[in-house]
N, C-alpha and C positions, 0 to 999 in steps of 0.2 A: 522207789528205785530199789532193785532188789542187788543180792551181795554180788549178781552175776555178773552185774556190769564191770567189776574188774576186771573181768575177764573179757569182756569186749574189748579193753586197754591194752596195747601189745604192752608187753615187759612190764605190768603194773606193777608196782611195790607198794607193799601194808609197812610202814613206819613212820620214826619221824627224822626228819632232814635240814640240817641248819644251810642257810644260803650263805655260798660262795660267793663273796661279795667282788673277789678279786675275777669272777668269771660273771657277773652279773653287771648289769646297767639300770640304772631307778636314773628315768629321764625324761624330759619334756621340753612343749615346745608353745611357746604365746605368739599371738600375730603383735608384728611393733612395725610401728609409722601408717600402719594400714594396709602397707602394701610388702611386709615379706614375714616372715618367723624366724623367732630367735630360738635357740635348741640351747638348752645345758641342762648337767645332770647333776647329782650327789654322788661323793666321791667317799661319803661315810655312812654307811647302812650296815644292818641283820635282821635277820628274821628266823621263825622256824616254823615248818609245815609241818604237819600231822595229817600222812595220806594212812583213809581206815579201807576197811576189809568193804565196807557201803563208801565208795567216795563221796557220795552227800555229807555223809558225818565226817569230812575231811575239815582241818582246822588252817588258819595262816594267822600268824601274827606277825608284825616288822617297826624297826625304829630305826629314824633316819637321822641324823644330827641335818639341824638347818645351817648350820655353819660351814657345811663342806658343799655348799652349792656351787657353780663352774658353769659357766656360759663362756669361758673364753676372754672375759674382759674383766682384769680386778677390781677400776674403776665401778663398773655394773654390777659387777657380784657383791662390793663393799653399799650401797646402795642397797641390793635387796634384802640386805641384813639389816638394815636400820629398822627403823620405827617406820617407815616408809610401806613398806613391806612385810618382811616375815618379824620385825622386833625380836630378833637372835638372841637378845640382851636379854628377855624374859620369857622366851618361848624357845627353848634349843632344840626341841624332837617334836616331831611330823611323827604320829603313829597311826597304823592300821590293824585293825580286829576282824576276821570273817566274822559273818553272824550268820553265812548259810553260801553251801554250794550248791548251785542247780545246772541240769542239763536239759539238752530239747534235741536227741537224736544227739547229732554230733557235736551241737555246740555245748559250750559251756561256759558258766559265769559265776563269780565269788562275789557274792553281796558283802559289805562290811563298815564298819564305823572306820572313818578320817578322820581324825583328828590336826589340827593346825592352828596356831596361836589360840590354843586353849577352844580352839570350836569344835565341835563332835557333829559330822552330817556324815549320811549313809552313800554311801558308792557302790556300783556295778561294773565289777573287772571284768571284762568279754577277756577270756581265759583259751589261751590253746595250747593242748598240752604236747610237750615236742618231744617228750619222748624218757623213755629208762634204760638203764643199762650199765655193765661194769665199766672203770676208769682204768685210769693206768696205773692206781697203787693196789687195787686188789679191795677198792672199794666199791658202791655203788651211786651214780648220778641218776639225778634230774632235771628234765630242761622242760621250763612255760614260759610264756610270751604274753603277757595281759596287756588292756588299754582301757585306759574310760576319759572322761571329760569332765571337768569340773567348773566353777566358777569360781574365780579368786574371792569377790567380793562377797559370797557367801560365807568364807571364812574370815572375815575380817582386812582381809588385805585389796581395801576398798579406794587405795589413793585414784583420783582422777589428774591426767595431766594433759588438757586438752589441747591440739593442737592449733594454730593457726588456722582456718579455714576450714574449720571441721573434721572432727576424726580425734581421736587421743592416740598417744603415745604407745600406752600397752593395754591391747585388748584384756576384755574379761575372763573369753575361753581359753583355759589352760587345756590342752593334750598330754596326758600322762602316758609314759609307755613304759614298761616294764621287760628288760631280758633276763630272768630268772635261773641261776644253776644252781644246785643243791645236792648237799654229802649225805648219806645215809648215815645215820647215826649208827656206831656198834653195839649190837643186842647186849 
């Protein structure tokens, strides 16, 4: 990939950009009972991007507190904080590392290490970049939108709670979805 493809990027900016966490969403969603999905998100995240002059050498780091999860029910959320689950008690941060960004024409993707109860496996954010431009303090924004899929029990969070007649309680495939805003850093 050559430096030019910034330029293919309307309003691309070369810096780095800590994420607005109060205009951002780090959220997801498991199938439960078998038959519908449960949505919540993190209410406690940051991160910083590093967009370069070649967006392949673009960088993303992020850390989430697992304590600030939200589904809606405190019940459920004090549960996925157990040992059950995420073990809140000895594992408080979900982190993510790029280790490479790649495109194919218009798509684009951010390979990267996940980390989760101390497990490190590699992910693919299907990436779409929504866009650059001034705010309204005389700063500059960014907006992506990422998604991938993971499995829980890869990362250790392998509880089985199977139901009655077949089927468990909460599926394996997690859907991560990410709504991303970001401040330009000042030079």
């Amino acid at each position: 990939m050559t430096s030019s493809t910034a330029t293919q990027i309307p309003g691309y900016v070369v810096g780095t950009w800590d994420i607005d966490a109060s205009h951002s969403t780090v959220g997801f969603s498991v199938r439960h009972m078998m038959v519908s999905k449960v949505r919540g998100y993190f209410r406690d995240f940051s991160g910083e991007i590093t967009t370069a002059a070649d967006p392949a050498q673009s960088t993303v780091t992020a850390r989430i507190n697992m304590d600030s999860i939200d589904t809606r029910q405190e019940q459920r959320d004090a549960h996925i904080r157990s040992a059950d689950f995420f073990d809140v008690g000895n594992h408080t941060e979900m982190t993510f590392r790029s280790t490479e960004v790649r495109t194919d024409g218009a798509d684009w993707s951010i390979v990267g290490d996940l980390t989760i109860k101390g497990i490190t496996k590699p992910v693919t954010l299907e990436l779409e970049l929504n866009g650059f431009g001034p705010d309204a303090y005389g700063g500059t924004r960014a907006g992506f939108s990422a998604k991938t899929e993971i499995s829980r029990k890869e990362y250790g969070v392998d509880i089985d709670m199977p139901m009655d007649g077949g089927g468990v309680v909460v599926g394996d495939k997690i859907t991560v979805e990410l709504e991303i805003e970001a401040v330009l850093r000042a030079a």
